[in-house]
N, C-alpha and C positions, 0 to 999 in steps of 0.2 A: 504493500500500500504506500509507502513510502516514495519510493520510485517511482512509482504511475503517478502520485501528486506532483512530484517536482517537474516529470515529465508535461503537464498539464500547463505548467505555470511557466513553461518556457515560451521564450519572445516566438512571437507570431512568422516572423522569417523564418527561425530553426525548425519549426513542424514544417518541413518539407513534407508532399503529399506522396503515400506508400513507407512513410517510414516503416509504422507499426507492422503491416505486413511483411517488412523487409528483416525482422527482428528475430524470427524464428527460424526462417532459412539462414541465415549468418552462425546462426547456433547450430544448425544441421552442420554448416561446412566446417564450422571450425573443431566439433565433433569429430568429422570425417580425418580431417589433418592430425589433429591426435592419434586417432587412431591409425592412421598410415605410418606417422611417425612409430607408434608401439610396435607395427609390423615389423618396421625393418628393423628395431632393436633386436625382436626376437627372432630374426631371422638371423643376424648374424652372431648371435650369443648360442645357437642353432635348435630351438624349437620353431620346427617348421608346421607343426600342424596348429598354434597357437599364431604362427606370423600368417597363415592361409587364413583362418579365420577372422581375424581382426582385419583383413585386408577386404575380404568379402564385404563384412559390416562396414567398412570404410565407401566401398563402392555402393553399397544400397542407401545410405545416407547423400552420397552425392548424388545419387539415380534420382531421388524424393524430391533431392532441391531442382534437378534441373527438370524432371514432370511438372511442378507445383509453381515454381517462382518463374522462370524463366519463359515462358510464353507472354504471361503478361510483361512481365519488363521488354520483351520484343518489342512487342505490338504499341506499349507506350513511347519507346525508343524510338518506334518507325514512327508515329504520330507527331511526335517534337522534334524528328528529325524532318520532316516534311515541312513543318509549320517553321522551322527555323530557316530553310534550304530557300523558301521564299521571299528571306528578306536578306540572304547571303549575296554579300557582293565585292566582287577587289576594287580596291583603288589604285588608281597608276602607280602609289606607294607600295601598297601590296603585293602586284605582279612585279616590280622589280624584286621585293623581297624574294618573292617564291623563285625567280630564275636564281639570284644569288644562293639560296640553299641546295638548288637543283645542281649548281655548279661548285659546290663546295661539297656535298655528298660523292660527287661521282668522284673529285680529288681525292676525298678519303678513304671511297673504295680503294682503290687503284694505288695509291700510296701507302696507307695504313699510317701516316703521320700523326703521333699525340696532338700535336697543336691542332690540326686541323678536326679532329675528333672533339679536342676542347670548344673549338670552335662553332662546330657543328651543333651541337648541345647545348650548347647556350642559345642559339637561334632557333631548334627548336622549342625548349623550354618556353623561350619569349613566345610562340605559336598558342603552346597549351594557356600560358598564362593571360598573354590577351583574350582568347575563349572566357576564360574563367572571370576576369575581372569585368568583361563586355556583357557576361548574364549576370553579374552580381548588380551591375549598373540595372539592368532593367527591367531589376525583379522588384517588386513591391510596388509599382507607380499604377495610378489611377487616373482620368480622366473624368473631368465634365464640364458639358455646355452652356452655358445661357443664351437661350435663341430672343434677338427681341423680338416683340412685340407690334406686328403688322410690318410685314415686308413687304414690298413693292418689288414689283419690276423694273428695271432699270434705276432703281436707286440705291444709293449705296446703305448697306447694313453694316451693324458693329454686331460682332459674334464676341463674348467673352469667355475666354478659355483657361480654367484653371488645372495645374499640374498638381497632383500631390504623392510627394516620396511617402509612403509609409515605411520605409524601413526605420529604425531606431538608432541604427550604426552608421552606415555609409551613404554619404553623398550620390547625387550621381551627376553625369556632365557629359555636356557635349549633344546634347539630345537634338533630334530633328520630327516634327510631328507634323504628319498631314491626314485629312480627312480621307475614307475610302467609302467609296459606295457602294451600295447595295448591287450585286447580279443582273444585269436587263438595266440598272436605274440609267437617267441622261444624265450628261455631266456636260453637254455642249453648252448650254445657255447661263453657263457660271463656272467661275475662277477661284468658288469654294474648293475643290477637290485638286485644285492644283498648287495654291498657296502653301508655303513649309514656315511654320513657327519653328526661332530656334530658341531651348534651353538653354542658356552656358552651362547653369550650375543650378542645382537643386539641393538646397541640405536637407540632411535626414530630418521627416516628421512636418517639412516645410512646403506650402503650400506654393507655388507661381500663379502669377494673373498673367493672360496678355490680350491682346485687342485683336480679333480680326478683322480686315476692313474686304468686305466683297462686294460685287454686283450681280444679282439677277438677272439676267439680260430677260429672259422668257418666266412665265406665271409656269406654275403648277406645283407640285409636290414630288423635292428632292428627297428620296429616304437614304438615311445613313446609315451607315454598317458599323461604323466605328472610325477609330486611328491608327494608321499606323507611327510607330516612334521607332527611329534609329540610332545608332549610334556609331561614330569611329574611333571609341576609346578602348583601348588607353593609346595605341601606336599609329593609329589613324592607317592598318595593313586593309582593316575588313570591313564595309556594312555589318551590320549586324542591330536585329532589329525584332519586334513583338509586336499583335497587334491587342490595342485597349478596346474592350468592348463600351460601346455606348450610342444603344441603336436609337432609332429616333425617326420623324420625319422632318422637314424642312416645309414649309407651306407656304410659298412665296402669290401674293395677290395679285391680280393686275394691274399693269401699268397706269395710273393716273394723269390723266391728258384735260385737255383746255376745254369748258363747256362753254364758251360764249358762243361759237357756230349753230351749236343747238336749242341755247335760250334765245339766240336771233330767230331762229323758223319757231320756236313752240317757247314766247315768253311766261308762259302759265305752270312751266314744269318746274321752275323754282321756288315755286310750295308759297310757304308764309309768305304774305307780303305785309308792308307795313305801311300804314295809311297816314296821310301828312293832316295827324290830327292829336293832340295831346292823349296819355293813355297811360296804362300799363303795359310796358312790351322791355325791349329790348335795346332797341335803336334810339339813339340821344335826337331829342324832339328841338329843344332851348336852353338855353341858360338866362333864370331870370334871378330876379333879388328874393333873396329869401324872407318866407313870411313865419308865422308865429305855428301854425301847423304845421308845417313841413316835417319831414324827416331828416334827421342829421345825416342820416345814412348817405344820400343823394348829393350832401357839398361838394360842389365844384370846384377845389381848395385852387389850384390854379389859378382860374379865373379869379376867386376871392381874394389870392396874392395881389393880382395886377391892378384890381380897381379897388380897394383898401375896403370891401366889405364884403356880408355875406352871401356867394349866391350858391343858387338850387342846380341841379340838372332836372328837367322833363324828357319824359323817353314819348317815341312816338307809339300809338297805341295798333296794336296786330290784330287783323281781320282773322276772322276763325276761317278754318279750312278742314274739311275730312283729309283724312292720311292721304296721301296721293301713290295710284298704284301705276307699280313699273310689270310692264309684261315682255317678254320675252323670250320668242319665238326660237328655239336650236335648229329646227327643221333646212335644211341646204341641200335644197337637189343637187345641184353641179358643185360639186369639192375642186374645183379646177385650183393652183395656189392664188390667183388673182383675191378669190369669195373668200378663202382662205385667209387671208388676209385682212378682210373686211370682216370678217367672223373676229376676229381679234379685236380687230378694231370698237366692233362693238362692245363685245365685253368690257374693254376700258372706258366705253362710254359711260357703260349702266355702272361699273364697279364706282366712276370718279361720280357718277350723279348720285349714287349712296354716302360717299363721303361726303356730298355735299350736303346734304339733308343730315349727318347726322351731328355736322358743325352748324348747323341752323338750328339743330333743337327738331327739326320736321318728322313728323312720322309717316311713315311710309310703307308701302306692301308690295313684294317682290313675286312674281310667280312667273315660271316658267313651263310650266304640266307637268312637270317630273320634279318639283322642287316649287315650295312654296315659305312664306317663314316674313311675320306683319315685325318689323321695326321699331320699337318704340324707345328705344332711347339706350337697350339692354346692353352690356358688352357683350354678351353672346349672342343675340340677336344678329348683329353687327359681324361677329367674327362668321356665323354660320353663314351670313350670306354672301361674306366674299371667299371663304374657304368652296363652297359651290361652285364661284366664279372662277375660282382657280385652277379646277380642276374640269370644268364640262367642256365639254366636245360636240361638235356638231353632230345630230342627230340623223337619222336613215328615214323615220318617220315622221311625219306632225304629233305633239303631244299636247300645244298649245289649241286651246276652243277659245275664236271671239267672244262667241256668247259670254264668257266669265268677266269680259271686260268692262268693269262699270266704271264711271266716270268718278271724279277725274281720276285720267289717266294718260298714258305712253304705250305705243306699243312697238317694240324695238322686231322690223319684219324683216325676209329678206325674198327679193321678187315682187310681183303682181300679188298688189292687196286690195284684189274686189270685194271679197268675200269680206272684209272687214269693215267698209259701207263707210259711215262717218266717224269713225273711232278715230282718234290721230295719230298718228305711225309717224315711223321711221325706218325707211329703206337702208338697212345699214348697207346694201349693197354700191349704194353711190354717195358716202361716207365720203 
């Protein structure tokens, strides 16, 4: 009980994974070596049927461990040998290393020279020992994200990336980490997955911050697989590299483009308006001198500076309005890239007219026939309808019924809109 305590209570690096099963075969083999050793004692002191015996029990002890242990340590060996083999890489430093050894081994075949032997050996060792100190380096590190908060297309986002050493002992250095995507994901329409943070140095137990600065060129949903992290420490011979898991999605919105072209043809789609008449709204109506009812809240302290007394703000008063609904139509017969394009196009329409209403305070109601979702001011409200926006495709079918379109409203079409009679559309087609 003793032992299995103190075992428990050691640092979180030392429980390397397979130890405990690695405990009893070590006892088998070292069994086995005693006993071989007993053998040939007795064999040359000359009990031979005592050295035959202890030599048998020596071979079935080692027979046990290599049935029992040895398959899996293969198969775990082949696995971290596969997963390490794909971040192994020389450096121009490296391949000259390697020819130097290649031509310092064949000298000391061929010679058998001490020095060159001394030589030799040293430049191996250097080999095992960079292995050894290059996974001590990037064992224990963790990774994670902060994604912010409404991405755009074509604008640039800050990613914050923190590093953290869990070891308790050693440092690590020299690190290089880049994002990897998922199987099938795209990676053309971003400079996410090709950007390299580097590490210099990481002390034990200590966390790194750093910024990433990208662009979205295109909308939709990049998923992440993780990081990979490398390293060329300690001799700068090898890559050598792990990957961090830390999977995720990326959910980049529409591009956000100019609506004056659209409130020129359909001035009505900018929701609230505000009437040039004293009220309760929003919009600063006057600045008059303050009376005895007023509220404090409303001083104009500016204005009160420059004319040495007190004045009021009046805001102008806001005509009520029902929600104003957006429709829109995925349906695209001809995918030719031209419409394709205009597909896009639209999406940023309706994506930046919801941002616009939901900086007005406006409520609003989005449906498309496969996707509907009333706005009122919610942050999810908000985020569900442009994570939709982010991700639809033009349709094979009609999903969208005029009939649902009640006034007021938009209806974002593409083609010949007879069938929609006096509703007021939009041809995103000639966008």
């Amino acid at each position: 009980m003793k032992w299995r305590f103190r075992f428990r209570r050691m640092p979180a690096w030392v429980q390397i994974k397979g130890i405990k099963e690695f405990f009893w075969p070590s006892a088998f083999l070292i069994s086995a070596f005693i006993l071989a050793v007993l053998s040939s004692m007795a064999r040359r002191s000359g009990q031979y049927y005592a050295a035959g015996a202890l030599a048998v029990i020596s071979l079935i002890f080692a027979f046990v461990v290599c049935v029992t242990l040895l398959p899996r340590l293969v198969a775990r060996l082949k696995l971290d040998f596969l997963n390490n083999l794909r971040f192994f890489r020389f450096t121009h430093r490296g391949a000259f290393f390697i020819l130097i050894v290649l031509m310092i081994s064949f000298a000391t075949f061929n010679t058998g020279n001490n020095l060159l032997v001394l030589i030799l050996s040293f430049l191996l060792a250097s080999l095992v020992a960079s292995g050894i100190v290059a996974k001590v380096v990037l064992f224990g590190l963790k990774i994670s994200l902060s994604i912010p908060i409404g991405i755009h297309a074509k604008r640039k986002a800050i990613f914050l990336i923190t590093l953290h050493n869990l070891k308790k002992v050693f440092p690590s250095f020299a690190l290089r980490l880049k994002g990897e995507k998922q199987e099938g994901g795209d990676v053309e329409g971003t400079d996410f997955f090709v950007q390299e943070k580097i590490f210099p140095y990481v002390r034990a137990g200590e966390k790194l911050r750093l910024r990433l600065h990208c662009v979205f060129r295109r909308r939709g949903i990049y998923p992440l697989q993780g990081f990979d992290i490398r390293t060329t420490f300690p001799f700068g011979l090898f890559w050598r590299g792990k990957q961090l898991d830390a999977c995720g999605d990326i959910v980049v919105y529409p591009e956000l483009c100019d609506l004056n072209p659209l409130f020129l043809q359909h001035p009505y789609v900018q929701g609230v308006e505000h009437a040039n008449r004293r009220g309760w709204g929003s919009e600063l109506y006057n600045v008059r001198p303050y009376q005895r009812d007023d509220d404090a809240r409303f001083v104009h302290w500016k204005a009160t500076a420059k004319l040495a007394r007190l004045m009021v703000k009046d805001f102008a008063r806001e005509k009520e309005q029902v929600p104003f609904n957006v429709f829109f139509s995925t349906y695209l017969p001809d995918r030719s890239p031209s419409n394709l394009e205009q597909f896009e196009k639209a999406v940023s329409y309706i994506a930046s007219l919801g941002d616009y209403y939901r900086g007005k305070g406006q409520k609003f109601k989005f449906s498309s026939g496969e996707f509907e979702v009333a706005v009122n001011g919610r942050t999810e409200e908000i985020e569900a309808f442009m994570k939709y926006l982010a991700q639809v495709q033009p349709a094979e079918r009609p999903h969208f019924d005029s009939r649902e379109a009640t006034a007021p409203c938009i209806v974002f079409w593409a083609g010949d809109a007879a069938q929609l009679g006096d509703i007021p559309y939009v041809d995103y087609l000639q966008l």
